[in-house]
BAVO-66352 format. One line per 4 residues: number of its first residue (from 1); their letters; for each residue x, y, z of N, C-alpha, C, O. Coordinates in nm, 2 decimals. Each point is the difference from the previous one (the first is absolute). Last residue first. Example, Ala and Ser with C-alpha at 12.3 -4.5 7.8 and 13.67 -1.06 7.14 Angstrom:
// BAVO-66352
2	SA	1.28/-0.22/0.71/0.09/0.11/0.00/-0.08/0.11/0.08/0.05/0.11/0.01 | -0.02/-0.68/-0.02/-0.09/0.12/0.00/0.09/0.12/0.00/0.10/0.00/0.07
//
This chain:
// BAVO-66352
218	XXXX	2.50/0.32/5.70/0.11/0.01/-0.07/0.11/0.06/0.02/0.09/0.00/-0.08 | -0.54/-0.01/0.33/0.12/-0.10/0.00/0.13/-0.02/-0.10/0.11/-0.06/0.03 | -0.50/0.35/-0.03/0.05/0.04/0.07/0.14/-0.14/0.07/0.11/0.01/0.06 | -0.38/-0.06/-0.41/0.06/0.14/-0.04/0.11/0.01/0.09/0.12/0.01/-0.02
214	XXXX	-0.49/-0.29/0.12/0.08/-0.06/-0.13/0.12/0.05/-0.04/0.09/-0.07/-0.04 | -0.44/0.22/0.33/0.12/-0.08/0.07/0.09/-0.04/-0.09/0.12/-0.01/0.02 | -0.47/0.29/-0.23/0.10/0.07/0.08/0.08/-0.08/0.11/0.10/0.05/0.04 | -0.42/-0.27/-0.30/0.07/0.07/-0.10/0.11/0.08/0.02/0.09/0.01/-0.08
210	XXXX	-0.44/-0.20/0.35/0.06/-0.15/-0.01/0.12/0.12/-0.13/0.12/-0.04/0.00 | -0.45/0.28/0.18/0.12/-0.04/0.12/0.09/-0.12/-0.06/0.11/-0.03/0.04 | -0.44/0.14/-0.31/0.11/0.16/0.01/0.04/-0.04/0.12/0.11/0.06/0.03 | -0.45/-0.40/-0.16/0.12/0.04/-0.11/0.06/0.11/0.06/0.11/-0.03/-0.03
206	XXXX	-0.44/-0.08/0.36/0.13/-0.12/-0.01/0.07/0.04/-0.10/0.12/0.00/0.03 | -0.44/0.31/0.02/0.08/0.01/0.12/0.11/-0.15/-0.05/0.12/0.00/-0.02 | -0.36/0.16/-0.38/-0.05/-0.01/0.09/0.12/-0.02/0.08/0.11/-0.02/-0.06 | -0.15/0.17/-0.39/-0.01/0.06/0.10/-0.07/0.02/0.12/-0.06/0.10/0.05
202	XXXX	0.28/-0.24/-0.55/-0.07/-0.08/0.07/0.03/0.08/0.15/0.11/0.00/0.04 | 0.11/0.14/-0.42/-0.15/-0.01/-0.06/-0.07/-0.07/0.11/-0.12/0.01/-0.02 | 0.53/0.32/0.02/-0.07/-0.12/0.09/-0.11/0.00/-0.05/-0.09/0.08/0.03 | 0.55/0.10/-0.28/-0.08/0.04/0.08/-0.08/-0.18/-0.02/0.02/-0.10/-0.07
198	XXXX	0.45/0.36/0.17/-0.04/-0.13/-0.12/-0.16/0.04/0.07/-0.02/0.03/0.12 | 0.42/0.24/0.05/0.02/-0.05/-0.13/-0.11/-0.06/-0.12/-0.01/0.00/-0.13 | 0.04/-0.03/0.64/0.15/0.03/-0.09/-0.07/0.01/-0.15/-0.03/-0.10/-0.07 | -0.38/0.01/0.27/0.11/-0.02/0.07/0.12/-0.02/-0.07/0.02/-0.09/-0.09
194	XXXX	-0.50/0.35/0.03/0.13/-0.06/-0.07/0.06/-0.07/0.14/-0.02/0.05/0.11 | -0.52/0.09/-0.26/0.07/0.01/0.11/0.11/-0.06/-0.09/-0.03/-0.08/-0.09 | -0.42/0.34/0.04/0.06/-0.06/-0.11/0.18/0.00/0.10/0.07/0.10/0.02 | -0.67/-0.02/0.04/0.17/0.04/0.06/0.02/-0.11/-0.11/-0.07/-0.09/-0.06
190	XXXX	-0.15/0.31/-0.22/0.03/0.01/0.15/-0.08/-0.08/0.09/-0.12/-0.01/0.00 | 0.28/0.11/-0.61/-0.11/-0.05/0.15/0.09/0.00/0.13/0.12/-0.01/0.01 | 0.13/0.08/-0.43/-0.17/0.03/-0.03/-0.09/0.00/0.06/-0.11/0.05/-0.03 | 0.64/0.08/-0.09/-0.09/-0.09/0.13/-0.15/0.04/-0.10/-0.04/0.08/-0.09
186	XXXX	0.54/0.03/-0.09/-0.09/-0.05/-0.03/-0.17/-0.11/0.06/-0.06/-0.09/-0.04 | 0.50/0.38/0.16/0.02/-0.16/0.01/-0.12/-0.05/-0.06/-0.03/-0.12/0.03 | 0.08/0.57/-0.05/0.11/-0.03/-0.06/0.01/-0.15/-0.04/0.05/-0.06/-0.10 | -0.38/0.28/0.34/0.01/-0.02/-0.13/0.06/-0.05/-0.09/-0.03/-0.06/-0.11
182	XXXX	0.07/0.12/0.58/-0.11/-0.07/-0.02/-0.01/-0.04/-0.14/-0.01/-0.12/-0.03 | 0.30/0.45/0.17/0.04/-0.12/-0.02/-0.11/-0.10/-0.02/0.02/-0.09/-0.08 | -0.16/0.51/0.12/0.04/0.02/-0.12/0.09/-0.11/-0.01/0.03/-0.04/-0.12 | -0.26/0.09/0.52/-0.11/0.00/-0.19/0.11/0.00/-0.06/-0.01/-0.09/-0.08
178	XXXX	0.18/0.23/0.44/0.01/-0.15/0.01/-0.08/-0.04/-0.10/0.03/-0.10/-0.08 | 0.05/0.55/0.11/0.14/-0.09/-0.01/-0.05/-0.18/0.01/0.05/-0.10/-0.05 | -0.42/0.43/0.15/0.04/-0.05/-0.18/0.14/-0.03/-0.01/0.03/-0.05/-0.11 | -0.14/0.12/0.55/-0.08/-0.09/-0.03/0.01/-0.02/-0.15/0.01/-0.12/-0.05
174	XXXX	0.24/0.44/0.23/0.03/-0.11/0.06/-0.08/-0.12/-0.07/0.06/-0.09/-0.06 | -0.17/0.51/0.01/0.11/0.00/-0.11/0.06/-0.12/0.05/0.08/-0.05/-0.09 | -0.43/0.17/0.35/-0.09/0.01/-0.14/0.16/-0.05/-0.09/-0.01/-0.08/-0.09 | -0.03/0.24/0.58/0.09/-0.09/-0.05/-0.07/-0.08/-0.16/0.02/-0.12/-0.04
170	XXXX	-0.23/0.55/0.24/0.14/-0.03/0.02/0.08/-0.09/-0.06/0.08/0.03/-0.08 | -0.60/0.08/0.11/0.06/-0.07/-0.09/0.19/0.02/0.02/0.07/-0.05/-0.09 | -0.45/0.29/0.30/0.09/0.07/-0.08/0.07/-0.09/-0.10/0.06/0.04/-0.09 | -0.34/-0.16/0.46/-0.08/0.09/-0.04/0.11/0.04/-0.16/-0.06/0.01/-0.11
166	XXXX	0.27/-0.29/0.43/-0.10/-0.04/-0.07/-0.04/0.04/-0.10/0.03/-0.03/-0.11 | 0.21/0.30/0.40/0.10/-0.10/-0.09/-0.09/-0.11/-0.05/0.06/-0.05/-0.10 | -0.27/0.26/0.42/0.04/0.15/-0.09/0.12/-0.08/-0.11/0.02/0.06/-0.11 | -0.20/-0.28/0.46/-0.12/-0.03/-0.05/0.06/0.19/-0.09/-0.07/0.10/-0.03
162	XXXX	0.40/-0.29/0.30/-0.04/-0.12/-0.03/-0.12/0.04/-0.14/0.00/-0.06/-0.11 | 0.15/0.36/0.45/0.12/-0.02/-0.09/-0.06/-0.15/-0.09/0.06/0.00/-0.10 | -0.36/0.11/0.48/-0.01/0.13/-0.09/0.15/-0.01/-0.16/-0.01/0.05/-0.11 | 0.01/-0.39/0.47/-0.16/-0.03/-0.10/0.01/0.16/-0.08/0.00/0.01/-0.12
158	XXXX	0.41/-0.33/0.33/-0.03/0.17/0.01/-0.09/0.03/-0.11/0.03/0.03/-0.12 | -0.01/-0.55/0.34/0.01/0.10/-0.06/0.00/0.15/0.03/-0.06/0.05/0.09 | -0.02/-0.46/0.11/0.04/0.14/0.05/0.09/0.01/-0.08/0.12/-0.01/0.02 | -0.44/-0.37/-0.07/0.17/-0.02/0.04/0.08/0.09/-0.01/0.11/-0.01/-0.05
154	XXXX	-0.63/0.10/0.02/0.05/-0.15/0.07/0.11/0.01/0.02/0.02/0.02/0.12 | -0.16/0.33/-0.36/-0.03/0.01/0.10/0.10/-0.12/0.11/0.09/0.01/0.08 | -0.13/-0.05/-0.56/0.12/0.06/0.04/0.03/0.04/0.15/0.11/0.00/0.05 | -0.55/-0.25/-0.23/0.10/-0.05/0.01/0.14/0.05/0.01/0.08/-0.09/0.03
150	XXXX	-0.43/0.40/-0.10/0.01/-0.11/0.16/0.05/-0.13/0.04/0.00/-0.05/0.11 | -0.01/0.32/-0.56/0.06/0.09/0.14/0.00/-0.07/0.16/0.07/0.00/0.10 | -0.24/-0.19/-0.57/0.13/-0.03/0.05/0.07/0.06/0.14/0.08/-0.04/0.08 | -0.53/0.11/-0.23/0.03/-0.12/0.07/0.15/-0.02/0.03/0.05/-0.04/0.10
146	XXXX	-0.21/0.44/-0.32/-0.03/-0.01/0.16/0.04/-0.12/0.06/0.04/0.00/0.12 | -0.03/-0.01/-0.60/0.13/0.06/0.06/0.01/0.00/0.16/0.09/-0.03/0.07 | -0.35/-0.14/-0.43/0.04/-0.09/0.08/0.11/0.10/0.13/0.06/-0.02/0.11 | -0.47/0.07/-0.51/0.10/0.07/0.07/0.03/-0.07/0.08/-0.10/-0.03/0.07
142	XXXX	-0.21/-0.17/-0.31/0.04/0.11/-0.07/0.12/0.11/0.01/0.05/0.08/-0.08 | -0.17/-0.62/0.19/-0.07/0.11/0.05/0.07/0.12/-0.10/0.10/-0.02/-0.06 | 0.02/-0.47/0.07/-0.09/0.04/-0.08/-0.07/0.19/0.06/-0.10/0.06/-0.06 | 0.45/-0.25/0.26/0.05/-0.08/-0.14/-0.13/0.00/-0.11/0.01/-0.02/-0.12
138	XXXX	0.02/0.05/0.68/0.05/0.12/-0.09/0.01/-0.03/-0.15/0.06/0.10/-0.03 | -0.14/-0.49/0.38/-0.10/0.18/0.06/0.04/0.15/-0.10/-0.06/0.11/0.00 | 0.26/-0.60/-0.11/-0.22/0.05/-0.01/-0.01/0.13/0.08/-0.07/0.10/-0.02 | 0.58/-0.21/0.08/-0.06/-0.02/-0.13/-0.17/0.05/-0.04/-0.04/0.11/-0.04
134	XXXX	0.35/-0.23/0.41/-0.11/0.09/0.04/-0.06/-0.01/-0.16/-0.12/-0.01/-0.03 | 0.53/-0.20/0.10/-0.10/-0.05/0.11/-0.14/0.08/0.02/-0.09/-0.03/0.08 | 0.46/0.19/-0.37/-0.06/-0.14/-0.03/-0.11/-0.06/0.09/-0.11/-0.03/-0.03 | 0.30/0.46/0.16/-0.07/-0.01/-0.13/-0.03/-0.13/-0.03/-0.12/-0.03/0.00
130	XXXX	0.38/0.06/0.35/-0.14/0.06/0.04/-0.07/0.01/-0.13/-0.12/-0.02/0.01 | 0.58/-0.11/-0.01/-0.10/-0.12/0.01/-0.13/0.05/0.05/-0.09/-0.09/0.02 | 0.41/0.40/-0.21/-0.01/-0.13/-0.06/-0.09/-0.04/0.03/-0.10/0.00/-0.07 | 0.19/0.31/0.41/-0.07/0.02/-0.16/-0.02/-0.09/-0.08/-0.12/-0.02/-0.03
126	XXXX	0.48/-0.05/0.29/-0.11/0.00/0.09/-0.13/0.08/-0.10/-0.06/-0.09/-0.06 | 0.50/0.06/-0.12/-0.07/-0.18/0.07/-0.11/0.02/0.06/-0.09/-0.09/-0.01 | 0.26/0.52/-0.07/0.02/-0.07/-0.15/-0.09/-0.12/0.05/-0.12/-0.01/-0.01 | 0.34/0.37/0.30/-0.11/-0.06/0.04/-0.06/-0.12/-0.12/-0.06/-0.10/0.04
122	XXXX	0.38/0.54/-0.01/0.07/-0.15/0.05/-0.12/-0.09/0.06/0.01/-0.05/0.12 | -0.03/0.43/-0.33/0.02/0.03/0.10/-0.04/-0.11/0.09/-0.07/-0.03/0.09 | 0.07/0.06/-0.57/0.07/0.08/0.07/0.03/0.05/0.14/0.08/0.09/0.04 | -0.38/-0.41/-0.19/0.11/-0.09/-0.01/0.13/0.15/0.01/0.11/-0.02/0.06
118	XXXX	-0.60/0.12/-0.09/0.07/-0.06/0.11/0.10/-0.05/0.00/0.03/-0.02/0.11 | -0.15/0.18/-0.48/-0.02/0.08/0.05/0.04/-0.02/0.18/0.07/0.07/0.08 | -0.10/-0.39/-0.44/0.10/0.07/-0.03/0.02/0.11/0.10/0.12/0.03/0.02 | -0.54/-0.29/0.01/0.10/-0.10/0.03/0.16/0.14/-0.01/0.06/0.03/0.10
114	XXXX	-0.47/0.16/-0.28/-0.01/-0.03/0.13/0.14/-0.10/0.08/0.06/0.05/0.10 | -0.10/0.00/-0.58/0.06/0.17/0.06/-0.02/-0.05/0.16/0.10/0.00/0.07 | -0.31/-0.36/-0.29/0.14/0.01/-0.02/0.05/0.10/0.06/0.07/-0.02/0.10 | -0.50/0.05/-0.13/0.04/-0.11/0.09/0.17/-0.04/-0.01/0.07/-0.02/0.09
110	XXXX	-0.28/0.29/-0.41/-0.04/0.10/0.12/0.07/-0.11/0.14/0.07/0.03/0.10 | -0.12/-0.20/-0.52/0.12/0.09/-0.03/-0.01/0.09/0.12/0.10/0.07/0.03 | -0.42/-0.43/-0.08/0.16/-0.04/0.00/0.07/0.13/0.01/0.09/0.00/0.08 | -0.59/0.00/-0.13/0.07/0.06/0.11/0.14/-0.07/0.01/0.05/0.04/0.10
106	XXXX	-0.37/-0.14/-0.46/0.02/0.14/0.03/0.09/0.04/0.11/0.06/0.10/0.00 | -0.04/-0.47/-0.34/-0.02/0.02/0.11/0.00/0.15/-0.01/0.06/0.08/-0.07 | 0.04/-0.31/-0.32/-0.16/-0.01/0.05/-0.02/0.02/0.19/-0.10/-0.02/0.07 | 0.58/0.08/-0.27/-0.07/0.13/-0.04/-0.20/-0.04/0.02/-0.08/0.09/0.02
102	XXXX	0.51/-0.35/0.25/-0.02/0.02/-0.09/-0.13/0.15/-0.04/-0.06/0.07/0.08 | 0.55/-0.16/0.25/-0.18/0.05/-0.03/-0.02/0.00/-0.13/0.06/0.08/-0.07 | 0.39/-0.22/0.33/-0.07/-0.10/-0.14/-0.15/0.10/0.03/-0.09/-0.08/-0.01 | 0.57/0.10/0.31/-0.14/0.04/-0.05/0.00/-0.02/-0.16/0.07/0.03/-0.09
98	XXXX	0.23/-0.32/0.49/0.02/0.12/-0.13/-0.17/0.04/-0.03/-0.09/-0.08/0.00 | 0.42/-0.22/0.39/-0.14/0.07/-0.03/0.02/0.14/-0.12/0.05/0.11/0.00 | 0.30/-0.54/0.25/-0.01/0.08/-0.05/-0.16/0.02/-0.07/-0.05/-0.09/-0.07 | 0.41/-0.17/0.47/-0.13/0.00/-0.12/0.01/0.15/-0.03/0.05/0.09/0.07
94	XXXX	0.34/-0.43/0.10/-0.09/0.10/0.02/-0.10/0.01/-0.12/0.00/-0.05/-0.12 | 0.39/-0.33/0.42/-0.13/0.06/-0.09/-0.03/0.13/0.02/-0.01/0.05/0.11 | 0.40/-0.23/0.14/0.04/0.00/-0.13/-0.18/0.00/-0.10/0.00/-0.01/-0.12 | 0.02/0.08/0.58/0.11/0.11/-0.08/0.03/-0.01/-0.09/0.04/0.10/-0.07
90	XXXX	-0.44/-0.27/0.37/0.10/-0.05/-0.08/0.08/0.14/-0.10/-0.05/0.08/-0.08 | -0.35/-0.08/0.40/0.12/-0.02/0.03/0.12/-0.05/0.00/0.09/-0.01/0.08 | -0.55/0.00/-0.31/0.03/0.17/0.03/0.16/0.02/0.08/0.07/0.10/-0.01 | -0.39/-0.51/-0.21/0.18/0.01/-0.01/0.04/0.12/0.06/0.12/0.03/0.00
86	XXXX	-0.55/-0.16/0.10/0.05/-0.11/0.00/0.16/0.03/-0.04/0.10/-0.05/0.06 | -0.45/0.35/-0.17/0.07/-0.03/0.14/0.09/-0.07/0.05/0.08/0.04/0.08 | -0.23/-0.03/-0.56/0.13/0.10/0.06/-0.01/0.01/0.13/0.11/0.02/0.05 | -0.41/-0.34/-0.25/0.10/0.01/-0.03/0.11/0.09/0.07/0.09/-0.03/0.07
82	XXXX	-0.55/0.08/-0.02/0.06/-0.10/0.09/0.14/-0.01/-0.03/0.08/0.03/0.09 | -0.28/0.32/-0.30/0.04/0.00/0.12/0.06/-0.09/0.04/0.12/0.01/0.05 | -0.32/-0.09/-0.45/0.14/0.01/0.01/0.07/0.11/0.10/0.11/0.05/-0.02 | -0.54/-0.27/0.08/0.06/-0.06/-0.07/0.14/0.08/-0.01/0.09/-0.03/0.08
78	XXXX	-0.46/0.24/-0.01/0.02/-0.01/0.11/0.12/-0.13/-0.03/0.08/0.01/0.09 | -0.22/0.28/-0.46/0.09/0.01/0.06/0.00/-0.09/0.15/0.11/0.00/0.05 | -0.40/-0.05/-0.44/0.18/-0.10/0.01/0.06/0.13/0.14/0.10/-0.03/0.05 | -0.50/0.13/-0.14/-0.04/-0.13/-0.02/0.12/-0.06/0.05/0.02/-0.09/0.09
74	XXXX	0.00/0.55/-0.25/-0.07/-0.02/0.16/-0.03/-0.15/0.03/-0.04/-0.01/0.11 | 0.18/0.07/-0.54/0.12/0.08/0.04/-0.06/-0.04/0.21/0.04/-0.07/0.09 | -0.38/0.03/-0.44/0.10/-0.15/-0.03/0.11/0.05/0.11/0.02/-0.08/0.08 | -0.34/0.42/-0.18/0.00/-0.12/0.11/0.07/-0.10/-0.06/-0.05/-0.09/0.07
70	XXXX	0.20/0.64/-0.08/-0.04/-0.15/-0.07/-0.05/-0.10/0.10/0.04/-0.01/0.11 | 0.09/0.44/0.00/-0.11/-0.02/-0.05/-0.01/-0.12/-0.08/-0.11/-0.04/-0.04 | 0.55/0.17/0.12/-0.04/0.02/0.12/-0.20/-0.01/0.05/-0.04/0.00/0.11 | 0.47/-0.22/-0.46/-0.12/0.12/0.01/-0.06/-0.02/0.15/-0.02/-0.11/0.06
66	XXXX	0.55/-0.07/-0.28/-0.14/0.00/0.09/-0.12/0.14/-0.05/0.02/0.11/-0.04 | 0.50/-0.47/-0.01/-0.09/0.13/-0.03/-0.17/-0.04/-0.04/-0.07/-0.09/-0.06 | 0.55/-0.11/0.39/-0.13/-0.02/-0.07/-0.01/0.15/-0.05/0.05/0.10/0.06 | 0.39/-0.40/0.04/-0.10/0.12/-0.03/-0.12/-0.02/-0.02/-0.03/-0.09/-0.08
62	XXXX	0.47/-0.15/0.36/-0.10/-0.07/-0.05/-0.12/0.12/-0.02/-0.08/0.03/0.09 | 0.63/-0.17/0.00/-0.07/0.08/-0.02/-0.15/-0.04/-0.08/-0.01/-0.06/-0.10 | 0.52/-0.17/0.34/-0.14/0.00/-0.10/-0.11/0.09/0.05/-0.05/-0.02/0.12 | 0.50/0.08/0.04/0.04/-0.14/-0.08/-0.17/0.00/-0.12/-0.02/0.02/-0.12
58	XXXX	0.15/0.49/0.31/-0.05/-0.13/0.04/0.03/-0.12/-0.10/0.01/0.01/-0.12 | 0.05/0.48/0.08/0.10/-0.12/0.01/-0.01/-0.08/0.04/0.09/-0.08/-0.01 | -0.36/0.44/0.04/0.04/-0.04/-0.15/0.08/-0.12/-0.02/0.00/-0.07/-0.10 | -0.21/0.09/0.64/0.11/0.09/-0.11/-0.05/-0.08/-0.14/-0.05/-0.11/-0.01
54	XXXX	-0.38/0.14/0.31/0.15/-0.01/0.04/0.10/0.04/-0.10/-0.03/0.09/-0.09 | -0.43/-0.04/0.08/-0.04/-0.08/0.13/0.14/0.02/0.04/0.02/0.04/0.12 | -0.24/0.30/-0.52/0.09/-0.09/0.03/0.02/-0.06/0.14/0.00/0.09/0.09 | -0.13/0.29/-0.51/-0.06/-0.05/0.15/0.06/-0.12/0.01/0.04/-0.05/-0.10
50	XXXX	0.18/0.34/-0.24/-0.10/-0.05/0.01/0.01/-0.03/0.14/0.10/0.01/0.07 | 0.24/0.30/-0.30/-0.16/0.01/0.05/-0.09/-0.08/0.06/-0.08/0.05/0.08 | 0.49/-0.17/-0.39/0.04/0.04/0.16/-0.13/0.05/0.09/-0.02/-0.06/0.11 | -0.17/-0.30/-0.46/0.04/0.13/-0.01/0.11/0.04/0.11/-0.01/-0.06/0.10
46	XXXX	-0.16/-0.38/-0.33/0.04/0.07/0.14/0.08/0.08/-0.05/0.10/-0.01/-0.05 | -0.26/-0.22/-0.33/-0.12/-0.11/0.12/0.02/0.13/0.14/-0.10/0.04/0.06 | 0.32/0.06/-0.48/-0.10/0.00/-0.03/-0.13/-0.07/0.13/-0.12/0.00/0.02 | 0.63/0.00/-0.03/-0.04/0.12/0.03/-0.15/-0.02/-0.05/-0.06/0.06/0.09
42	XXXX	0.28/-0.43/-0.16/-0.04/0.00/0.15/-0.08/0.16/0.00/-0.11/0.02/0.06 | 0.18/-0.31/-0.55/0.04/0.12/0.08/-0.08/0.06/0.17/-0.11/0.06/0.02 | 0.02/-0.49/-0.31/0.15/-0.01/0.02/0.04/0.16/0.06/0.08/0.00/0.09 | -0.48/-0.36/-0.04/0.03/0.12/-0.05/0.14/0.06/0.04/0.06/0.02/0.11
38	XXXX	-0.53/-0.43/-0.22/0.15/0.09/0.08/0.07/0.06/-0.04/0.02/0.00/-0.12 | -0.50/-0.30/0.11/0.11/0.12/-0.05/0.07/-0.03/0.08/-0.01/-0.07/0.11 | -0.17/-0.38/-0.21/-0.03/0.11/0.08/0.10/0.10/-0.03/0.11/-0.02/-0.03 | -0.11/-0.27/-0.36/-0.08/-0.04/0.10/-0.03/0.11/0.11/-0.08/0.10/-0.03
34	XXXX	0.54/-0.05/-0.28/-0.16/-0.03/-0.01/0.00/-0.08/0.11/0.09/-0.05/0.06 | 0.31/0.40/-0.19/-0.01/-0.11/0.01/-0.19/0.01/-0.01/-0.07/0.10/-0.03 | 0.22/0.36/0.16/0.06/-0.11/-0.03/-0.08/-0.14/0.02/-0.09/-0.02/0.07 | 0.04/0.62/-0.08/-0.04/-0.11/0.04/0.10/-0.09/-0.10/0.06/0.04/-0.10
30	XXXX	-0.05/0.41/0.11/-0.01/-0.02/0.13/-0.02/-0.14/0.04/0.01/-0.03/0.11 | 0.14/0.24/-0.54/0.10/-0.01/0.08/-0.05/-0.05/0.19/0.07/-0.03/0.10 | -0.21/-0.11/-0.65/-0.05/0.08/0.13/0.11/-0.02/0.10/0.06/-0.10/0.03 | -0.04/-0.09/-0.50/0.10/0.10/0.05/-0.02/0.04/0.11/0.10/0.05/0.06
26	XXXX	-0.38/-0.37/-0.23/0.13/-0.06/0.05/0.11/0.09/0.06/0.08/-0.03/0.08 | -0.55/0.15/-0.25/0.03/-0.10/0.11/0.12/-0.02/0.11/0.02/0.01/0.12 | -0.07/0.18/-0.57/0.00/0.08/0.09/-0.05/-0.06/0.14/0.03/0.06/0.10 | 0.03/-0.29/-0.48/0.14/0.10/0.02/-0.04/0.06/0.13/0.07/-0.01/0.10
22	XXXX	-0.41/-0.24/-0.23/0.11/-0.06/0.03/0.07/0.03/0.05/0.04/-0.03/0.10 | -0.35/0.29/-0.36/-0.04/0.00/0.12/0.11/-0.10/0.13/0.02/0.03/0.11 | 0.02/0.01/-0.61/0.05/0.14/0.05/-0.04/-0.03/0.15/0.08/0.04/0.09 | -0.24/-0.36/-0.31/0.16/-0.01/-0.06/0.08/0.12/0.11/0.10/-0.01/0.08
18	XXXX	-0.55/-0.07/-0.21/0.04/-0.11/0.10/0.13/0.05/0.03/0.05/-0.01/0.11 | -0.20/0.26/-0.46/-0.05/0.06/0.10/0.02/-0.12/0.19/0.01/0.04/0.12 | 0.09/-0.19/-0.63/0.12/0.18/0.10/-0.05/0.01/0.10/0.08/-0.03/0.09 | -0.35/-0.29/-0.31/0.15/-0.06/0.05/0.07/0.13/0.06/0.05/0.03/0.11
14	XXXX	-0.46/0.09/-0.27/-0.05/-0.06/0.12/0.13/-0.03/0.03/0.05/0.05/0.10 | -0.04/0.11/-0.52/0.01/0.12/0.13/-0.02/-0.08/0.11/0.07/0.04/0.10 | -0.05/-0.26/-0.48/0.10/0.02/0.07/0.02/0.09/0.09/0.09/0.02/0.07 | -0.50/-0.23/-0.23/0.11/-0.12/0.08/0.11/0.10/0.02/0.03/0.01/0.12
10	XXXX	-0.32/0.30/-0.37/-0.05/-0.05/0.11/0.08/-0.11/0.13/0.01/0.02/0.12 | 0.09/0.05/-0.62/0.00/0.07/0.05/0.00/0.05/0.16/0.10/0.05/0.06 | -0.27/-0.44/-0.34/0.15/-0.01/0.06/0.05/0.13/0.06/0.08/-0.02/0.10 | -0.52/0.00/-0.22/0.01/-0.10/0.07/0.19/0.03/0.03/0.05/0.04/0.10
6	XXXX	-0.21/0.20/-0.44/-0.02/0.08/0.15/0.04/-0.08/0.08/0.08/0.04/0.08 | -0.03/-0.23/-0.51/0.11/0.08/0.03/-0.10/0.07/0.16/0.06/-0.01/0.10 | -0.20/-0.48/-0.26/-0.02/0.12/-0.06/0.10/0.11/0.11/0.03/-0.02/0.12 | 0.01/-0.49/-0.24/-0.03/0.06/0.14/0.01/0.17/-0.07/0.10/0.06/-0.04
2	XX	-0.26/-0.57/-0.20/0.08/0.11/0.03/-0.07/0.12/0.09/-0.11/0.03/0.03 | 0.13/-0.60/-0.06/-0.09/0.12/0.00/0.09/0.12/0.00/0.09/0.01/0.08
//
């Protein structure tokens, strides 16, 4: 049967077009190898900036990026609390928390500034976990902010310095530092958790402990 000229026309743009997409696969400088990512440039997972349990230097480091309004994110976090309690006195783990707000949320980006906002004033962890844990009471309301205030209230905060660095979006250039790795690493969903390097499709308490003794024995 003859293969009329668009037909072949058509086969070779589709072959370039495989072709080109390969290359560019292959050249990606953030990711390596197949099956679960990983990623070859660290500066993209831990910022000097980032929030953090212990040193950069830790034997094994274990990031999550997170929305602070997500429910899958409030679901898994009581979970990978357990995890980092559990190692919080190990010198050689630390964890790491990067902001991931996606844009169908309304209140991520307001809930973030909140966590960044306190974390200036060395309170970061403690916000963390009042937002996850509180999640339903703010996450759909229209203004969350009063709420946050009495969660700053809580772990004495300086609420007047606290709710003017909100109000103002302050760490707004913080939070698109970390959008803009988000991107880089090509994330799509939240939480989206790495250990060294490699990320954790399976994210329950036995894989990420069984992942970081592994680690941490070497």
């Amino acid at each position: 049967m003859k293969i009329s000229k668009e037909a072949i026309i058509i086969g070779v743009v589709a072959i370039v077009f495989v072709v080109a997409i390969v290359i560019l696969i292959w050249k990606s400088p953030s990711f390596v190898g197949g099956g679960p990512t990983q990623v070859s440039d660290q500066s993209l997972l831990v910022r000097p900036t980032s929030h953090m349990t212990a040193s950069s230097s830790a034997k094994v480091t274990m990031v999550e990026f997170g929305d602070y309004q997500c429910p899958a994110c409030a679901a898994y976090y009581p979970l990978i609390k357990q995890v980092t309690e559990f190692y919080k006195n190990n010198p050689n783990f630390n964890f790491v928390f990067r902001n991931f707000p996606l844009p169908q949320h309304a209140n991520a980006q307001i809930s973030a500034e909140a966590a960044e906002a306190a974390g200036a004033q060395g309170k970061y962890w403690q916000m963390h976990d009042l937002l996850y844990q509180n999640q339903q009471s703010w996450a759909d309301i229209k203004d969350p902010l009063p709420i946050f205030i009495t969660y700053a209230t809580t772990i004495g905060l300086d609420v007047n310095k606290f709710k003017q660095e909100v109000s103002a979006k302050t760490y707004q250039v913080v939070i698109d530092a970390d959008l803009a790795d988000d991107s880089k690493l090509g994330l799509d969903h939240t939480p989206t958790v790495f250990i060294n390097k490699e990320e954790q499709t399976n994210l329950s308490v036995a894989s990420l402990e069984a992942k970081i003794d592994a680690l941490l024995a070497k």
